[in-house]
Structures are given as structure tokens and as C-alpha cells.
N, C-alpha and C positions, 0 to 999 in steps of 0.2 A: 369498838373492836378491841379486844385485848390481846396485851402483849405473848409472842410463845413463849413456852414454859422453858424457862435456861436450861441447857444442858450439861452435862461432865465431861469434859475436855482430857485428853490423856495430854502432858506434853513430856514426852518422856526425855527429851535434850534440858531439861529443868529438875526434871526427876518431881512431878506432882501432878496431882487432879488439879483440878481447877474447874470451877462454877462461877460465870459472871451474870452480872443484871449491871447494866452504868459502868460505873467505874468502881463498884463493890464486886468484889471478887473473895470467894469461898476455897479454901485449898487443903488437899493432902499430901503431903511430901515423904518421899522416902529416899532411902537405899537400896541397891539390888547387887546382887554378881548373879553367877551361874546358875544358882539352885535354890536360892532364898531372897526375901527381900523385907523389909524392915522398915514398915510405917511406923514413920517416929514423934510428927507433928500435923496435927490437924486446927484449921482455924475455922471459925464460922464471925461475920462481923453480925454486929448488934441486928442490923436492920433485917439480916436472912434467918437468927435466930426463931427456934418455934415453929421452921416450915419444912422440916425433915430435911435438909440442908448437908449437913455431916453423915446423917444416914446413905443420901443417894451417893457423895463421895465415896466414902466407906463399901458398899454395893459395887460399884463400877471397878473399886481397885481390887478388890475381893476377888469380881467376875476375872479379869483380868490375872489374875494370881491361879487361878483354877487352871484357866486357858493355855498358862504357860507352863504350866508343870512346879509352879514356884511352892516352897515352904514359908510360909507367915512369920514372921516375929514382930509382935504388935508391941511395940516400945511404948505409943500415942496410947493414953489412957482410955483416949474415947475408942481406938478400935477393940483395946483389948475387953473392954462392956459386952463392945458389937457381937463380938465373937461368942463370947460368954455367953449371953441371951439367945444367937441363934444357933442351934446346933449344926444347921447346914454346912456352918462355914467350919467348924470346928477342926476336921478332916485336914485341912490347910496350913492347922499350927506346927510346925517346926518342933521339934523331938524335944528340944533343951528351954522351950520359950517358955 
């Protein structure tokens, strides 16, 4: 029997995603006010490395950023890639970012 596949957790009182498996835990963290919000650090540890990890973060906060009407400012290098490569999310950048 294998284990289910971790999910992304919003916990917005932390201001981060979060992906656990054990006591490995995956995270993206931001800022937000009224109309924008500002992923500014993204971590993946060695062992979720290589398994789309940062991607499904990145996806989840993305969805979430659409959902609420928010403007992107991708500080975190890895979102500002994400974004880059997918054009879907592009629409989401914030005017000055």
C-alpha cells in the first residue's frame, strides 16, 4: 500500500503554502494587502527535490492569486521562472513587477 500523494496546504495565519511528507515540509511564503501579494521565498529540502515539489506550490499559490483578484509580485526567483515559462499565469503580474 502506498502512501497518498502530500498535498498544499494554504495556512494563510503564517502567510505560506506548505507541503509535508514526516517532518519534511516544503514552503512558500509571502506578503499580501488588499490588491497584491508578494511571493518572496520558496524552499524545497533535498529529499522532495526533483519531484515537482516547488512547481505544485507555486500552482496552488498562483490558483489562489487568480481566485482573489490579487496582482503577483514574484520577489522568490523560482516564481518569477514559473511565471516566465507559463504564459497562463502571466496576466497576474502586477503593473511595476
Amino acid at each position: 500500500m502506498t502512501s497518498p500523494e502530500p498535498i498544499v496546504q494554504h495556512l494563510p495565519d503564517e502567510q505560506r503554502y506548505e507541503l509535508r511528507r514526516g517532518e519534511a515540509h516544503a514552503i512558500l511564503t509571502y506578503q499580501r494587502d488588499e490588491t497584491r501579494i508578494v511571493y518572496d521565498h520558496t524552499f524545497v529540502p533535498v529529499e522532495f527535490r526533483g519531484q515537482g515539489v516547488a512547481e505544485k506550490l507555486v500552482r496552488a499559490a498562483l490558483a489562489d492569486a487568480r481566485t482573489e483578484n490579487l496582482q503577483v509580485v514574484p520577489q522568490c526567483s523560482y516564481v518569477e521562472k514559473f511565471i516566465a515559462r507559463h504564459s497562463e499565469f502571466q496576466d497576474l503580474l502586477a503593473a511595476d513587477s
